[in-house]
Structures are given as C-alpha cells and as structure tokens.
N, C-alpha and C positions, 0 to 999 in steps of 0.2 A: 026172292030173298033180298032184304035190304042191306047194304054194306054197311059194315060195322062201324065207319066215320067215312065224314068228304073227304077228308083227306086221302085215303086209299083209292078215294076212285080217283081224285085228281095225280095220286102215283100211277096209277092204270093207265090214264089216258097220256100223260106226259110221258111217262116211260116208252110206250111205245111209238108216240111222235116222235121223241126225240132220239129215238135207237131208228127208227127208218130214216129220219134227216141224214144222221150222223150214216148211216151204212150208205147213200145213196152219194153221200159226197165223198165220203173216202173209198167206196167201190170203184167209181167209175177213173180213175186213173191204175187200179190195181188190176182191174179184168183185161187189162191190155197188154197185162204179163202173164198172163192167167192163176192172177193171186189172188188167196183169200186174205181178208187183214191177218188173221193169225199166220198164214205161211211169208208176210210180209215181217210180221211183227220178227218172228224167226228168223227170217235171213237179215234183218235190220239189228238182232242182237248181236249173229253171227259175225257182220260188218264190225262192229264197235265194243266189242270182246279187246280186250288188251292180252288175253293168254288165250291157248289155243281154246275151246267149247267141245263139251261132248252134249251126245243127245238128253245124260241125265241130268246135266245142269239144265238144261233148257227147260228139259220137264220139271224141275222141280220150281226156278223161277217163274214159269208159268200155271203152276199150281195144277197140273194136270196130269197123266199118266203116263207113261215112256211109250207105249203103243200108240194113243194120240199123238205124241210127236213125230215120232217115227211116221207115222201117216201123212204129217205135214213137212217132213222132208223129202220125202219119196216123188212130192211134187218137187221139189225146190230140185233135186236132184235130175228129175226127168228131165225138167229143161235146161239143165245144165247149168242152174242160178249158183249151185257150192259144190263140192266133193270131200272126200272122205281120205283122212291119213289114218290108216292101223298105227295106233303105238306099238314098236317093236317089240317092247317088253310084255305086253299085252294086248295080244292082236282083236280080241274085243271090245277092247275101248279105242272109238275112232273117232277123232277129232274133226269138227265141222269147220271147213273155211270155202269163203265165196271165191266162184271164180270168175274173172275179168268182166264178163258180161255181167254177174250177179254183182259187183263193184257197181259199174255201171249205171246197171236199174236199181238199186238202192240207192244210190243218189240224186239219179230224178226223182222216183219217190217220195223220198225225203223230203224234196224240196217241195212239191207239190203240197205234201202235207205240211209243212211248216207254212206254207203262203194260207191254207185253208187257215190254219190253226194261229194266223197272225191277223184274220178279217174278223174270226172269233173274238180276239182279243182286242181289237181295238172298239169293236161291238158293246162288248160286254167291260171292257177293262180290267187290269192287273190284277187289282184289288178281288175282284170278282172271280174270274178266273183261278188264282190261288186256291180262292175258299172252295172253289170247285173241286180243285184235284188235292185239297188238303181232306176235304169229307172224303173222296173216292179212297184214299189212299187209307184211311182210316177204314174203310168200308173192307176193304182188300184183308189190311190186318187183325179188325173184331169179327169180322162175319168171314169172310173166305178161306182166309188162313186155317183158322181152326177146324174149318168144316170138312178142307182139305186133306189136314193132318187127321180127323177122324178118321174118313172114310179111307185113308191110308194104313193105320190101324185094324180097322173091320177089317181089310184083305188079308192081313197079315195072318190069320189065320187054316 
C-alpha cells in the first residue's frame, strides 16, 4: 500500500526517532529511581504544587484516568518518594506530598533534565524551541483535550 503523502512517512519515521532519542536520554537518569517519566512527571508536580494535590487533579492535568494515576503513585509510594494526608473532613480525598527523599530526588532530576533540555536549546535555539512547545501545546489543547473529554463522556454512561 502506498502512503497517502511523504509527509506521513517522514512523520512515521521522525516520530519514532525522535520518541526513542528523547526516552533514552531522559530514561537513563530516572531508572536509578526506579521511575517511569510519567511517575517523574507526578512527583515533580507534587514537588511544585503551591496547595496541597489530590490524585484527581493529577489525573485530570494529566489527561488520563484516576486508576492510571493511581498506578503511578503506588510506585511513587513504594519507595517512599511522597505520602498521603486523609482530609479530616473527608477521609477519601488524600492529599499527595513528597517526602524528604522524594524532595531530594526531584531535584537531581530536575536538574539533570534541565542541563539536557539546556544542550537542546542552545542546539536548536530559543526561537526554535518556543515554536516547539508552542505547536505541542496547541496539539495538547485541539487534539488531546478534547479527545479526552470525549472519551470521558462515553464512560459516563
């Protein structure tokens, strides 16, 4: 079957170059926590939260389902990266906060990724980079959002 334009294959073939580059350099500092980027991503929100975080903000920032979360806290948890406060007044909504060690390793992390994402940048430059994460971020809000809030919808029934 021929592809319906170049362009699609050159999305085919970039997409997956550039999703193996990008996993293979921000893996390898997170496997020595035993984190996946998403359970990073999670405890790096939890970090930088100005008000306490429950699991359903998370999930819904993250555009994903409260059982998925929940999965990726369970690690964060095991090893002891945050814990859990029951609100008094509703003992099932429990508020996410890191503890000393998850402090810790979110700040090397952090930093790691900020020095990758700074060789990126002097690579590619400002200008570049922007329009990068100004398309992703558009991409996020016309195609993901919504597709989100669909299939959030279809359950509801």
């Amino acid at each position: 079957m021929e592809s319906i334009t170049p362009v699609f294959d050159d999305f085919l073939r970039d997409y997956a170059t550039v999703l193996r580059y990008m996993n293979q350099q921000i893996a390898a500092p997170l496997s020595e926590y035993h984190l996946t980027f998403d359970t990073f991503l999670i405890m790096h929100e939890i970090a930088t939260s100005v008000r306490p975080i429950l699991l359903m903000d998370i999930a819904n920032s993250h555009h994903v389902s409260r059982s998925a979360i929940s999965r990726q806290i369970s690690i964060l948890l095991k090893y002891d990266y945050v814990y859990q406060v029951s609100n008094p007044n509703d003992r099932r909504q429990k508020s996410l906060l890191l503890t000393e060690q998850g402090k810790e390793i979110d700040n090397v992390l952090t930093g790691a990724m900020q020095t990758i994402f700074s060789q990126w940048t002097k690579k590619l430059g400002k200008r570049r980079i922007n329009s990068l994460l100004s398309l992703l971020g558009d991409f996020t809000r016309q195609i993901i959002v919504p597709a989100y809030q669909k299939s959030d919808r279809s359950t509801e029934h």
